[in-house]
C-alpha positions in Angstrom: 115.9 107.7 55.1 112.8 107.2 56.7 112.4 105.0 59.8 109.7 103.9 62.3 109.6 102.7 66.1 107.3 102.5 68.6 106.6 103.2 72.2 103.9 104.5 74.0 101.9 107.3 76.2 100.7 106.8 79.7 96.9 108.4 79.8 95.3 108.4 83.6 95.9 104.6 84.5 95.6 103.7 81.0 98.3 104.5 77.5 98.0 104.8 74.0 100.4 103.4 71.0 103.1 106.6 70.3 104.8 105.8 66.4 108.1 107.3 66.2 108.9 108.2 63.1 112.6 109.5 61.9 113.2 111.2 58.9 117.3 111.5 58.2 119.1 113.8 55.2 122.8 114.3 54.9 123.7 117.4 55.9 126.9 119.9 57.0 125.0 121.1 60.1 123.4 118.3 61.5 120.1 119.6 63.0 117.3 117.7 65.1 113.3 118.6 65.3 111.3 117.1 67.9 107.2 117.4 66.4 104.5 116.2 67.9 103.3 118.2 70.6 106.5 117.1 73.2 106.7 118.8 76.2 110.5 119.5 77.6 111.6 116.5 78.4 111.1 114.9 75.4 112.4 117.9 73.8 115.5 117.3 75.8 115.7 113.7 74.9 118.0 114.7 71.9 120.5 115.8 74.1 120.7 112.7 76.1 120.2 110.4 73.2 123.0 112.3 71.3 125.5 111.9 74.9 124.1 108.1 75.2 125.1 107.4 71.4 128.2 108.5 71.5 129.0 107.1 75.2 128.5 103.7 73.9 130.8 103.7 71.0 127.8 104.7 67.9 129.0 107.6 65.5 126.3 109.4 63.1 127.0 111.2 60.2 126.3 114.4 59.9 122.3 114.7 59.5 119.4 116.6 59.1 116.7 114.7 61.1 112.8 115.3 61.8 111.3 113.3 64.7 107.7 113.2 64.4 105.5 111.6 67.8 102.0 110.3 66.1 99.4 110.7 67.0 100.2 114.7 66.6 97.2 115.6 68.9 98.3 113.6 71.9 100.3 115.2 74.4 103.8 113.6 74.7 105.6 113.5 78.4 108.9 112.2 80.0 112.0 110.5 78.9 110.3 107.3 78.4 111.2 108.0 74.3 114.4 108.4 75.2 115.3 104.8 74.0 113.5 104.0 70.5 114.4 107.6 69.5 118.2 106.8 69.6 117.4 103.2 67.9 115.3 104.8 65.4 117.9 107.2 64.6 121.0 104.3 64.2 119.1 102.7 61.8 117.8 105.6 59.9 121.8 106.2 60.4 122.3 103.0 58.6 124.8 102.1 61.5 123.2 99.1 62.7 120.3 96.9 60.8 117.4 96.5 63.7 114.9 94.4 61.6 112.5 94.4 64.8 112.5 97.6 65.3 109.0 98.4 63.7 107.3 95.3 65.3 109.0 95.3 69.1 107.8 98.6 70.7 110.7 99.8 73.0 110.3 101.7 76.4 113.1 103.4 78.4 115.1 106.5 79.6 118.8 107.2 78.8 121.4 108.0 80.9 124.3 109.9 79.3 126.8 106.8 79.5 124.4 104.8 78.1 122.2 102.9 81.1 118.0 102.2 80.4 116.5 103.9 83.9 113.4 103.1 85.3 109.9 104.3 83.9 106.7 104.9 84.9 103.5 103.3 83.6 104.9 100.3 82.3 102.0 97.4 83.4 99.4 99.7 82.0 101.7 100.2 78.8 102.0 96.4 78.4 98.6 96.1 78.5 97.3 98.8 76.0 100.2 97.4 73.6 98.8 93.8 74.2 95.1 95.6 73.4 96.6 96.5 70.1 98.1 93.4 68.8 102.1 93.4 69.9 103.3 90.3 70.9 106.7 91.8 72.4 107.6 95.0 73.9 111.1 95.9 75.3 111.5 97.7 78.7 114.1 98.5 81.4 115.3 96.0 83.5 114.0 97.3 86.5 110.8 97.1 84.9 110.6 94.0 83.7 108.7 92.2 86.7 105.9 94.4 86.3 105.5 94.8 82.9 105.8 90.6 82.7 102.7 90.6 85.0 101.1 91.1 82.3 99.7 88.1 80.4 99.9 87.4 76.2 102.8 89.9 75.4 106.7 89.2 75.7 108.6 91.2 77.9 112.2 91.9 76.9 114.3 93.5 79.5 117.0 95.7 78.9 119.9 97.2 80.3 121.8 100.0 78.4 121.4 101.0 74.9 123.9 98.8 73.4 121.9 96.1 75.0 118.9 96.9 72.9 120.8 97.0 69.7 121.9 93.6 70.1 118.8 91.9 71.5 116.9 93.6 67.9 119.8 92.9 65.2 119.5 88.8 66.8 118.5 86.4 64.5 116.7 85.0 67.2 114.0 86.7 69.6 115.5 86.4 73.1 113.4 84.3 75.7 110.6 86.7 77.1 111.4 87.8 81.0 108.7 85.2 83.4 107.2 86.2 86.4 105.7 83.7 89.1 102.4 85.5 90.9 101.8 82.7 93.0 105.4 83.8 94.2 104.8 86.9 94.7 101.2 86.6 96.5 102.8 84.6 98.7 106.2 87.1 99.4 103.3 89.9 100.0 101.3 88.0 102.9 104.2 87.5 104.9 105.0 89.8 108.2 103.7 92.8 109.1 101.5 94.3 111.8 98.7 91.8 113.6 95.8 92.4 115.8 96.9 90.6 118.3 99.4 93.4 119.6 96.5 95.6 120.3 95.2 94.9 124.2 92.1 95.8 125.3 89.6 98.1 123.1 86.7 95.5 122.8 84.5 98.4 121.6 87.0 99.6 119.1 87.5 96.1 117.9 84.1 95.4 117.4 83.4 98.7 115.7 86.3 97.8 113.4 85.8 94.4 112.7 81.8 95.9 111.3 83.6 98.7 109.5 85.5 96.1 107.4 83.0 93.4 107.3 80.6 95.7 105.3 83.1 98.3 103.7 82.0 100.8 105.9 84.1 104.6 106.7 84.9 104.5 109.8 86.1 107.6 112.4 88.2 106.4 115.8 87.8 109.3 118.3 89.6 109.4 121.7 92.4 110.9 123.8 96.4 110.5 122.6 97.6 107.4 123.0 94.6 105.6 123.5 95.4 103.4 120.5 93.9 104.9 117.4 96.6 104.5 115.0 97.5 101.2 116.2 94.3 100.0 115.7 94.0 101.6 111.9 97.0 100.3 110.7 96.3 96.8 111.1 93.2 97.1 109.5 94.3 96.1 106.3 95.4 92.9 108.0 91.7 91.9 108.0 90.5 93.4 104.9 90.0 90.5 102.2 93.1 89.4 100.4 93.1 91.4 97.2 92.1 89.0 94.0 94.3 89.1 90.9 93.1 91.5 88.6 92.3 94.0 91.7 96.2 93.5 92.0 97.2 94.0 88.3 94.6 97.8 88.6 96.6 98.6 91.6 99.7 98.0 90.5 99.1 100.0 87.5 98.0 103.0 89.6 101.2 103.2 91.6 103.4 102.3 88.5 101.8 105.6 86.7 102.4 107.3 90.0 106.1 106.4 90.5 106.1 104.7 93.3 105.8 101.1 92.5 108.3 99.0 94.8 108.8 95.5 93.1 106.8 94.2 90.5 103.3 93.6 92.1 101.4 95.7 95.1 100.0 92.5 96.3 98.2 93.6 99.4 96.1 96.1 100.0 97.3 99.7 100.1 97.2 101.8 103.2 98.4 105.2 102.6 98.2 107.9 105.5 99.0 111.3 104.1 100.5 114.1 106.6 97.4 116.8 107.2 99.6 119.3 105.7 98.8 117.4 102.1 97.3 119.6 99.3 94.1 119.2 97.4 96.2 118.2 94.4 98.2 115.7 96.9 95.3 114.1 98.3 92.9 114.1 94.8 95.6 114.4 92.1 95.5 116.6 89.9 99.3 118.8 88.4 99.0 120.6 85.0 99.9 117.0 83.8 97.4 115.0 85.8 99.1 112.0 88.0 97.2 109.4 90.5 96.7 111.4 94.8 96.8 109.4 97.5 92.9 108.6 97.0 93.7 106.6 93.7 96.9 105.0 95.7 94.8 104.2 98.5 92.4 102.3 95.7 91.1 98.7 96.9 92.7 99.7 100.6 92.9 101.8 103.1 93.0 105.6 103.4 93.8 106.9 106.6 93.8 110.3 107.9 95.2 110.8 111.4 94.4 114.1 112.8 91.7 114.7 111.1 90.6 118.3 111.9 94.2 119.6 111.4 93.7 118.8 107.7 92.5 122.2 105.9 88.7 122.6 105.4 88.8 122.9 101.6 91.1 119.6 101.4 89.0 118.0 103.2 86.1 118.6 101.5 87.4 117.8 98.1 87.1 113.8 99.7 83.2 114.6 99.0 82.6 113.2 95.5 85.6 110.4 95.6 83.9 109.1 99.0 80.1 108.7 96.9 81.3 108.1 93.1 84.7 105.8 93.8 86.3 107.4 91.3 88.1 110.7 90.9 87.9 112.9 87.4 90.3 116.0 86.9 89.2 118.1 83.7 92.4 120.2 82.5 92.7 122.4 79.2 94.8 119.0 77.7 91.4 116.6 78.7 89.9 115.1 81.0 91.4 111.9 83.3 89.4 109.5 85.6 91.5 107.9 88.2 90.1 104.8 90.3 89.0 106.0 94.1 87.4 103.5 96.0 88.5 103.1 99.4 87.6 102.5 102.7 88.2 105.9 104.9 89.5 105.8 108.3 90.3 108.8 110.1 91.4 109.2 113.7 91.0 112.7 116.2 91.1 114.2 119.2 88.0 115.1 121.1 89.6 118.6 122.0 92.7 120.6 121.1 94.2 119.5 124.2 92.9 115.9 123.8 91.3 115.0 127.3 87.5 116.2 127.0 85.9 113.7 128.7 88.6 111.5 129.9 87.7 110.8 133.7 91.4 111.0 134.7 92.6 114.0 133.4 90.9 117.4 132.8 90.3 119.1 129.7 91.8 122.2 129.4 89.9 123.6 126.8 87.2 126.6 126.4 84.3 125.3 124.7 84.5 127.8 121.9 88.1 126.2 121.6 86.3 122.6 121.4 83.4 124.0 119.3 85.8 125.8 116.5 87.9 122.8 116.7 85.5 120.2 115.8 83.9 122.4 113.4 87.1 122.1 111.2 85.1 118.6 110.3 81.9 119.7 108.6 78.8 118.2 108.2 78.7 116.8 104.8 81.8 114.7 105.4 80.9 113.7 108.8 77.7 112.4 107.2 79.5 110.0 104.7 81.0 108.1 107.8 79.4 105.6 108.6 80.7 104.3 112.2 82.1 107.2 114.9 83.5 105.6 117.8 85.5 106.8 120.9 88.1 104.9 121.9 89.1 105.5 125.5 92.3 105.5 127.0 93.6 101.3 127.9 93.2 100.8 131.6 96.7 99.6 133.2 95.1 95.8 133.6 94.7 95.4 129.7 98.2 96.6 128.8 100.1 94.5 131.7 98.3 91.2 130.9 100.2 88.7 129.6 97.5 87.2 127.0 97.5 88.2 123.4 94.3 89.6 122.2 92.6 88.0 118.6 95.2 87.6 115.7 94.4 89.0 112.7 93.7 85.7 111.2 91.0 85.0 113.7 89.5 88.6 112.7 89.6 88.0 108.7 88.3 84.5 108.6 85.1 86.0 110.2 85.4 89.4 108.2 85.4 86.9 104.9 82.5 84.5 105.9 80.1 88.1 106.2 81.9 89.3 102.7 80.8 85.8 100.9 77.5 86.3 102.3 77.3 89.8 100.5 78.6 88.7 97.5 75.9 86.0 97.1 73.6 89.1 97.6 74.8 90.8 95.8 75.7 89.1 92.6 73.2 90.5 90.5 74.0 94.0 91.1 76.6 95.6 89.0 79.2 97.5 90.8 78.4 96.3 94.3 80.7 93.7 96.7 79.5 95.0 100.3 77.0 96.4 102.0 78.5 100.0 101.9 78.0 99.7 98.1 74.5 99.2 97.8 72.6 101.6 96.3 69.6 104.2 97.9 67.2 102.6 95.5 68.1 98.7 96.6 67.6 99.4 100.4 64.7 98.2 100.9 65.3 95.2 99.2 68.2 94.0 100.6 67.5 95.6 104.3 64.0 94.5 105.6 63.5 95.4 109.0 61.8 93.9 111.7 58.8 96.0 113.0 60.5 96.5 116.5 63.8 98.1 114.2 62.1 100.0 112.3 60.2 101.9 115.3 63.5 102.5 117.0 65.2 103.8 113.2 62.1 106.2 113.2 63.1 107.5 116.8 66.1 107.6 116.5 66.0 109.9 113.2 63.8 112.4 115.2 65.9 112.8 118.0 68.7 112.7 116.8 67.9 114.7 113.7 69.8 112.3 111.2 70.0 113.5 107.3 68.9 110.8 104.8 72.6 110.1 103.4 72.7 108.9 107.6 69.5 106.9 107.2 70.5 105.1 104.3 74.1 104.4 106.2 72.9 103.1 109.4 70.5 100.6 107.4 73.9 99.8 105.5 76.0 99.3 109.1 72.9 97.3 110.0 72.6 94.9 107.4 76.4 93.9 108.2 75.6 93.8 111.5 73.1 91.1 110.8 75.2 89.1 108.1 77.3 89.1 110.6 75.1 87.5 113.5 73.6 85.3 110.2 70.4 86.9 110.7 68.2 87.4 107.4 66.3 90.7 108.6 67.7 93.3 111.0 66.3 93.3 114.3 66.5 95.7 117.2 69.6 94.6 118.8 71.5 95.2 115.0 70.0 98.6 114.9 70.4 99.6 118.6 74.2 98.7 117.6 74.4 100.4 114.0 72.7 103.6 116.0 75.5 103.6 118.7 78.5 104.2 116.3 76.3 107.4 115.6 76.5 109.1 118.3 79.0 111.4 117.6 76.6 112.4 114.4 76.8 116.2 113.7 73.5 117.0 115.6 75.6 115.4 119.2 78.4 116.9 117.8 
């Protein structure tokens, strides 16, 4: 007897319709093939789907049985099968009659005892299968929140194996799993770290509150303890709230990841890998490709404390996500492209020990030391930040008083009156919301200087001996700089400013 279920195949942040289809024959030695280009775990789903079956009270007769995973070409990961194989197989059993079966597709691992675990890659599932015409698709309980986010395809959640026999032998459909996002917007912006904890720093602050107003990388460089985490990991407090369907793409990278918590990432990501991450770690990348903490950090925040104790070929590798917002890893299987675009904050110390140029306590550092340590940051990367800034140790004054500094609030109303002004800019540009978008060619357009500025931008790159990628980013810093003041053209003062958060460029450095 031939019989037909569906499920699906997770591809980058996107997945493709898998049809299952389960040939049965009597026969004295029951025997099971797995086709289809499966890689071990699926191969090892008959095992589990054979303990499940039996663990909840289903006996097969003895069969001859050919599982076949179309399309044959496609490559075939995880346990996620685990669940329509075993329903195909009752009914191609005749044990049970699942009249849905070939119209509901049906996600879900097995335990042996029965239980539908957890998967990964169900919101981009339910939208591919939504892409190709199902109206219904049935997935573990635990995933039902995310997979519901999902608008125009019923969500049927499930919790063991029997479960999922009796929900498709119903007469009736069972009412599709709801999800309120208004809800859960609402759960995500509560809490959390504020501004207003940090004391003193007006430089820092100001530096920040540019680097987010425009989009712009930004590098916090000062002595330990001077407040350079602190200060990065309330940044996403200020960032813009994300919009729905920025939401829906993130939550679909961390669901293909594993490491979705809930149903919906509803605020902006900040991720701060440890600077013993690997290439693969930080990109992605595995003989089966998954999202690195560059695609998690997508539409947030990627910080990297420690910068130069990150190794040199990881850190270049940030190169081409950093320009192109998007990450592509070609392996013998295909090739994937991943979503990358972040905003880059990274935090060091001046020296090994910490202290050069701290006025209370002395650096005890040779400068070969200093030199080979902040050579460990190359040029090239140095270049694509935009804003370096010291941050100097908080006097005793600032940290005793008794008055809070600016909430976070305060911060992002301002931060989202310069980001309306960009996006009126902007608006017939494709591919650009802020000024750290804006292409080489538009520059000019968008970033007319006054003939003072554009005296002192001349100067500057000759002294300072600036590259062109750091030209083009100090016009970029500028330009927020002014939207910020509500100035139309940049004048000296926004320059003279965008200028200063260079001066730890590679020709000082």
């Amino acid at each position: 007897m031939l019989t037909k279920a569906y499920a699906a195949a997770v591809l980058g942040i996107g997945a493709e319709p898998v049809e299952i289809e389960v040939h049965a024959v009597a026969a004295e030695e029951p025997r099971t093939r797995v086709v289809g280009l499966p890689d071990a775990a699926v191969k090892e789903s008959v095992d589990r789907v054979r303990a499940a079956l039996r663990n909840s009270l289903f006996r097969l007769k003895p069969m001859g049985v050919t599982i076949n995973l179309a399309p044959a070409d496609l490559r075939k990961e995880g346990p996620v099968y685990d669940l329509p194989i075993a329903l195909a197989l009752l009914a191609a059993d005749g044990a049970v009659a699942l009249p849905r079966l070939a119209e509901v597709p049906v996600l879900g691992e097995l335990a042996l005892g029965g239980e539908v675990r957890r998967i990964r890659g169900a919101l981009p599932i339910a939208l591919a299968l939504r892409e190709r015409g199902f109206r219904a698709v049935m997935v573990p309980e635990a995933n039902a929140d995310e997979a519901a986010l999902v608008e125009g395809i019923a969500v049927w959640p499930v919790k063991s194996l029997r479960h999922a026999v009796e929900l498709l032998s119903a007469r009736e459909a069972p009412a599709p799993h709801m999800v309120d996002r208004v809800a859960l917007f609402a759960a995500a912006a509560q809490g959390g770290e504020d501004f207003s904890d940090v004391r003193g720093q007006a430089l820092a602050r100001r530096a920040v509150e540019v680097a987010v107003s425009g989009g712009h990388n930004l590098l916090l460089i000062g002595s330990p303890g001077s407040g350079k985490t602190m200060l990065a990991r309330r940044i996403p407090t200020i960032l813009p709230p994300l919009a729905p369907d920025e939401a829906l793409e993130v939550t679909a990278i961390h669901s293909v990841a594993g490491v979705l918590r809930g149903g919906l990432v509803a605020r902006r990501p900040f991720r701060a890998p440890h600077h013993t991450v690997s290439d693969a770690g930080l990109i992605g990348g595995g003989a089966h490709p998954t999202p690195g903490e560059v695609s998690l950090a997508h539409r947030g925040v990627l910080f990297l404390d420690e910068l130069p104790e990150f190794h040199r070929h990881v850190l270049e590798v940030l190169r081409q996500p950093l320009e192109d917002g998007a990450v592509t890893i070609a392996r013998t299987a295909g090739t994937l492209t991943f979503p990358a675009d972040f905003m880059l904050v990274a935090a060091m110390n001046p020296c090994p020990c910490g202290f050069a140029g701290d006025p209370k306590r002395a650096c005890r550092c040779a400068e070969p030391a200093i030199r080979r340590y902040r050579a460990r940051v190359s040029g090239p990367l140095l270049d694509r930040i935009d804003l370096h800034v010291e941050v100097p140790a908080v006097p005793f004054g600032d940290l005793a008083g008794k008055a809070p500094g600016e909430s976070s609030a305060a911060i992002r109303a301002r931060v989202l009156r310069c980001r309306a002004v960009q996006a009126a800019r902007y608006r017939g540009l494709p591919g650009v919301r802020c000024n750290a978008d804006l292409p080489a060619g538009q520059l000019q357009r968008h970033c007319p200087l006054e003939p003072a500025a554009e005296t002192i931008l001349r100067a500057a790159m000759d002294e300072l001996g600036l590259t062109a990628r750091a030209y083009a980013r100090i016009l970029r810093v500028a330009r927020t700089i002014a939207d910020m003041a509500g100035a139309q053209t940049i004048a000296r003062e926004h320059l003279f400013e965008a200028i200063q958060y260079r001066a730890l460029d590679r020709a000082q450095w």
